[in-house]
ZANU-297446 format. One line per 8 residues: number of its first residue (from 1); for each residue x, y, z of C-alpha. Coordinates in Angstrom, 3 decimals. Last residue first. Layout:
BEGIN
NUM> X/Y/Z ~ ...
***
This chain:
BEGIN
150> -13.947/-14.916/3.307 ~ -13.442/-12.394/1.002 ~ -12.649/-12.240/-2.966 ~ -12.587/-8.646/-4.292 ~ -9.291/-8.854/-6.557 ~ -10.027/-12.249/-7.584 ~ -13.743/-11.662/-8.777 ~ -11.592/-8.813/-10.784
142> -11.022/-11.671/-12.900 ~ -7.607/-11.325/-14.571 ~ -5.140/-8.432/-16.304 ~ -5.184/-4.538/-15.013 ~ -3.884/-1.402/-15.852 ~ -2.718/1.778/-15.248 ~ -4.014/1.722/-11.614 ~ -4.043/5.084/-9.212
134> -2.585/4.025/-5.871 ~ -2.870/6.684/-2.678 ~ -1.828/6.190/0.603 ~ -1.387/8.473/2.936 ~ 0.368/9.650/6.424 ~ 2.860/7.046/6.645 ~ 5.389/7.209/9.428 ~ 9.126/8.672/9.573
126> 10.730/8.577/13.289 ~ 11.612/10.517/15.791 ~ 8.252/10.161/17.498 ~ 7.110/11.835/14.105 ~ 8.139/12.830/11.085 ~ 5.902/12.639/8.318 ~ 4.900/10.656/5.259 ~ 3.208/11.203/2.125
118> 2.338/8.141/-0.504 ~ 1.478/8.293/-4.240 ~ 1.702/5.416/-5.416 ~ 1.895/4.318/-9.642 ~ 0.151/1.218/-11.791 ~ 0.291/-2.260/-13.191 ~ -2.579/-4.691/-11.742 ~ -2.429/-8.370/-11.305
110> -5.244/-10.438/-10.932 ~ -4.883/-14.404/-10.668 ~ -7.331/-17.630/-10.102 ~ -9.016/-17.416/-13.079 ~ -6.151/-19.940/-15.477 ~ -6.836/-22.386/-12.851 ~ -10.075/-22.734/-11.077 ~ -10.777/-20.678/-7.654
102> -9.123/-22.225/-4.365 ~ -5.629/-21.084/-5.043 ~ -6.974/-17.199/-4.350 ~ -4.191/-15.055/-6.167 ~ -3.522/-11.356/-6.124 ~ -0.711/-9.896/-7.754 ~ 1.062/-5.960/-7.295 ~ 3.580/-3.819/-9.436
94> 4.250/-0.115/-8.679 ~ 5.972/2.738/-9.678 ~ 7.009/5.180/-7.013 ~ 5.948/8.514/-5.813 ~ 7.544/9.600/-2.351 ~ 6.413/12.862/-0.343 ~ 7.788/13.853/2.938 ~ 6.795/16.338/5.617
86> 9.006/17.141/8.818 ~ 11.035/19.479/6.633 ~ 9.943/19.576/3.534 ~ 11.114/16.121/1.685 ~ 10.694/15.271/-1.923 ~ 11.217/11.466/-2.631 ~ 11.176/10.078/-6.068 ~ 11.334/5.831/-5.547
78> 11.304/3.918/-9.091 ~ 10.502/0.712/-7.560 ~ 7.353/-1.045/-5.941 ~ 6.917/-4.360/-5.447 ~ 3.537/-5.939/-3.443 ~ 2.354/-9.897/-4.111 ~ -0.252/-11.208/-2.530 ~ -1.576/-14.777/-1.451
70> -5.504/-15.098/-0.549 ~ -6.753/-17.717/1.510 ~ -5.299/-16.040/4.798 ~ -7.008/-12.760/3.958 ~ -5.825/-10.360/1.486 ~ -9.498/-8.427/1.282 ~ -10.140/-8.500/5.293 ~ -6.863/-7.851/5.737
62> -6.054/-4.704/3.574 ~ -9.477/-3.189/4.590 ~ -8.804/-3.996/8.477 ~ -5.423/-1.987/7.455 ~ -7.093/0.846/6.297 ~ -9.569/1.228/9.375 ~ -6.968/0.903/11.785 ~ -4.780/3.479/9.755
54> -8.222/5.874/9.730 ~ -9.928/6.772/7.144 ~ -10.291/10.184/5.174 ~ -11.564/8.678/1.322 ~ -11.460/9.443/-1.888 ~ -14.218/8.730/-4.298 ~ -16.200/5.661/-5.623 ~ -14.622/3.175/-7.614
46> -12.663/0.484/-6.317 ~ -9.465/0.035/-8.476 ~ -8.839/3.444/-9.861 ~ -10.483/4.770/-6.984 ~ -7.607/3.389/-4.044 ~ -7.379/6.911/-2.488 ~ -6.542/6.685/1.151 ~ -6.075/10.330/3.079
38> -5.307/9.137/6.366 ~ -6.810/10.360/9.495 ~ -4.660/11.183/12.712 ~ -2.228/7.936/14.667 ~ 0.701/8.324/11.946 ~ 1.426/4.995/10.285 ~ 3.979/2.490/10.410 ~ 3.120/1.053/13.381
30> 0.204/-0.675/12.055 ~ 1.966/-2.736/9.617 ~ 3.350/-4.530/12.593 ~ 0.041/-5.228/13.774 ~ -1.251/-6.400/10.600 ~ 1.356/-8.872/9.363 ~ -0.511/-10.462/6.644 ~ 3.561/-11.248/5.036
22> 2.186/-9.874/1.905 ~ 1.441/-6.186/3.902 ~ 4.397/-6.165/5.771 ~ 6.723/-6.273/2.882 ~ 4.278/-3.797/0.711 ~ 4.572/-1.208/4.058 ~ 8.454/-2.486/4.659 ~ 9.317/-0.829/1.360
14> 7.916/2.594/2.138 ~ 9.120/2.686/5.565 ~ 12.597/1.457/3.486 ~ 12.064/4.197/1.121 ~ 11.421/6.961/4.018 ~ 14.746/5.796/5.761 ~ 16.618/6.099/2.634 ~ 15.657/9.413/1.643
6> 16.308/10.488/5.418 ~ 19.698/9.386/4.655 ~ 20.237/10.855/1.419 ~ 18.599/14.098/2.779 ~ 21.935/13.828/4.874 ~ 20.957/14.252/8.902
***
Protein backbone atom coordinates (compact mmCIF):
# COMPACT_ATOMS: atom_id res chain seq x y z
CA UNK A 1 0.00 0.00 0.00
CA UNK A 2 1.09 3.80 -1.31
CA UNK A 3 1.82 6.02 1.87
CA UNK A 4 -0.60 8.22 -0.22
CA UNK A 5 -3.15 5.76 0.39
CA UNK A 6 -2.66 5.04 3.93
CA UNK A 7 -2.39 9.00 4.17
CA UNK A 8 -5.75 9.11 2.93
CA UNK A 9 -7.28 6.50 4.98
CA UNK A 10 -5.84 8.08 8.27
CA UNK A 11 -7.35 11.66 7.11
CA UNK A 12 -10.70 10.34 6.46
CA UNK A 13 -10.55 8.35 10.19
CA UNK A 14 -9.53 11.71 11.12
CA UNK A 15 -12.34 13.46 9.29
CA UNK A 16 -15.11 11.04 10.21
CA UNK A 17 -14.02 11.58 14.15
CA UNK A 18 -15.28 15.62 13.91
CA UNK A 19 -18.16 14.18 11.37
CA UNK A 20 -19.26 11.70 13.90
CA UNK A 21 -18.85 13.77 16.69
CA UNK A 22 -21.54 16.81 15.39
CA UNK A 23 -23.81 14.21 14.11
CA UNK A 24 -23.96 12.88 18.35
CA UNK A 25 -23.28 9.60 16.88
CA UNK A 26 -21.62 7.88 19.83
CA UNK A 27 -21.53 4.38 18.92
CA UNK A 28 -20.21 4.88 15.63
CA UNK A 29 -17.60 7.20 16.98
CA UNK A 30 -16.67 4.41 19.14
CA UNK A 31 -15.29 2.26 16.54
CA UNK A 32 -12.84 4.45 15.63
CA UNK A 33 -10.66 3.99 18.43
CA UNK A 34 -8.19 1.38 19.64
CA UNK A 35 -9.74 -0.71 22.70
CA UNK A 36 -6.22 0.27 25.33
CA UNK A 37 -6.03 3.79 27.13
CA UNK A 38 -5.95 6.96 25.27
CA UNK A 39 -3.75 9.71 25.92
CA UNK A 40 -6.51 12.80 25.83
CA UNK A 41 -5.08 16.21 26.42
CA UNK A 42 -7.84 18.89 26.13
CA UNK A 43 -5.75 21.48 28.92
CA UNK A 44 -5.85 24.44 26.93
CA UNK A 45 -9.56 24.38 27.27
CA UNK A 46 -10.16 22.56 30.65
CA UNK A 47 -7.34 23.06 32.80
CA UNK A 48 -5.85 20.52 34.79
CA UNK A 49 -3.29 18.02 33.26
CA UNK A 50 -3.25 15.23 30.79
CA UNK A 51 -5.10 12.50 31.04
CA UNK A 52 -4.95 8.26 30.24
CA UNK A 53 -8.80 7.54 29.64
CA UNK A 54 -10.41 5.25 28.04
CA UNK A 55 -12.38 5.68 24.37
CA UNK A 56 -15.67 4.90 26.40
CA UNK A 57 -14.72 7.32 28.83
CA UNK A 58 -13.80 10.05 26.11
CA UNK A 59 -16.72 9.76 24.22
CA UNK A 60 -19.22 9.86 27.43
CA UNK A 61 -17.16 13.28 27.90
CA UNK A 62 -17.95 14.38 24.26
CA UNK A 63 -21.71 13.52 24.87
CA UNK A 64 -22.41 14.52 28.01
CA UNK A 65 -20.89 18.17 27.09
CA UNK A 66 -22.47 18.24 23.25
CA UNK A 67 -25.67 16.88 24.33
CA UNK A 68 -28.89 17.03 22.34
CA UNK A 69 -29.42 20.83 23.35
CA UNK A 70 -26.16 21.72 22.25
CA UNK A 71 -25.23 22.03 18.32
CA UNK A 72 -21.42 21.67 17.33
CA UNK A 73 -19.43 22.42 14.78
CA UNK A 74 -15.88 20.31 14.10
CA UNK A 75 -13.44 21.28 10.77
CA UNK A 76 -10.14 20.56 10.67
CA UNK A 77 -7.68 21.13 7.63
CA UNK A 78 -4.09 21.38 7.08
CA UNK A 79 -3.55 17.41 7.53
CA UNK A 80 0.59 16.46 8.12
CA UNK A 81 0.68 12.77 8.49
CA UNK A 82 3.94 10.87 9.48
CA UNK A 83 3.50 7.17 9.43
CA UNK A 84 5.98 4.38 11.11
CA UNK A 85 4.89 1.41 10.25
CA UNK A 86 1.78 0.39 12.16
CA UNK A 87 1.98 3.89 14.02
CA UNK A 88 0.68 7.13 12.56
CA UNK A 89 0.80 10.68 13.57
CA UNK A 90 -1.45 13.55 11.94
CA UNK A 91 -1.37 17.32 13.14
CA UNK A 92 -3.98 19.47 11.63
CA UNK A 93 -5.41 22.90 12.19
CA UNK A 94 -8.55 23.13 13.65
CA UNK A 95 -11.80 25.18 13.85
CA UNK A 96 -14.74 24.18 16.26
CA UNK A 97 -18.40 26.15 17.54
CA UNK A 98 -20.55 25.43 20.29
CA UNK A 99 -24.04 26.81 20.54
CA UNK A 100 -26.90 26.15 23.19
CA UNK A 101 -30.17 27.98 21.37
CA UNK A 102 -31.75 28.11 24.76
CA UNK A 103 -29.28 30.83 26.33
CA UNK A 104 -29.95 34.66 25.15
CA UNK A 105 -28.74 35.84 21.84
CA UNK A 106 -25.49 37.38 21.24
CA UNK A 107 -24.20 34.59 24.54
CA UNK A 108 -25.31 31.70 23.07
CA UNK A 109 -21.91 30.86 20.96
CA UNK A 110 -18.14 29.79 21.74
CA UNK A 111 -15.86 29.13 19.15
CA UNK A 112 -12.29 28.30 19.68
CA UNK A 113 -9.28 28.51 17.00
CA UNK A 114 -6.54 26.03 17.63
CA UNK A 115 -4.26 22.77 16.41
CA UNK A 116 -4.74 18.47 17.03
CA UNK A 117 -2.48 16.42 17.66
CA UNK A 118 -3.87 12.89 17.07
CA UNK A 119 -1.87 9.29 16.75
CA UNK A 120 -3.34 6.37 15.24
CA UNK A 121 -2.49 2.73 14.70
CA UNK A 122 -3.10 -0.16 12.71
CA UNK A 123 -5.17 -2.53 13.84
CA UNK A 124 -7.83 -5.25 12.77
CA UNK A 125 -6.64 -4.14 9.36
CA UNK A 126 -7.64 -1.05 9.83
CA UNK A 127 -6.37 2.56 11.15
CA UNK A 128 -7.98 3.60 14.68
CA UNK A 129 -7.36 6.53 16.96
CA UNK A 130 -5.05 6.12 19.71
CA UNK A 131 -5.06 9.97 21.06
CA UNK A 132 -6.41 12.97 21.06
CA UNK A 133 -4.88 15.98 21.91
CA UNK A 134 -6.21 19.84 21.09
CA UNK A 135 -4.17 22.75 22.41
CA UNK A 136 -6.46 26.14 21.83
CA UNK A 137 -5.03 29.37 20.28
CA UNK A 138 -7.88 31.15 21.04
CA UNK A 139 -11.20 31.58 22.04
CA UNK A 140 -14.38 34.11 21.46
CA UNK A 141 -17.88 33.75 23.71
CA UNK A 142 -19.06 32.68 27.18
CA UNK A 143 -17.18 29.79 28.22
CA UNK A 144 -20.71 29.12 30.19
CA UNK A 145 -21.38 27.81 26.53
CA UNK A 146 -18.52 25.61 26.25
CA UNK A 147 -19.38 23.78 29.71
CA UNK A 148 -23.20 23.78 29.47
CA UNK A 149 -24.80 20.21 30.53
CA UNK A 150 -28.00 18.98 30.92
Amino acid sequence: MSLATIQEEIRQLVDALFVLTDAKAWRELRELFIDGPLDVDVTSLAGGAPVKVTADALIAGFARGLHASKTSHHMATNYRTTVDGEHATVTAQGYAWNRVATMPSGEDLWETWGHYELTCQRAEGRWLLASFKYFSKHTRGPDAVRTHTL
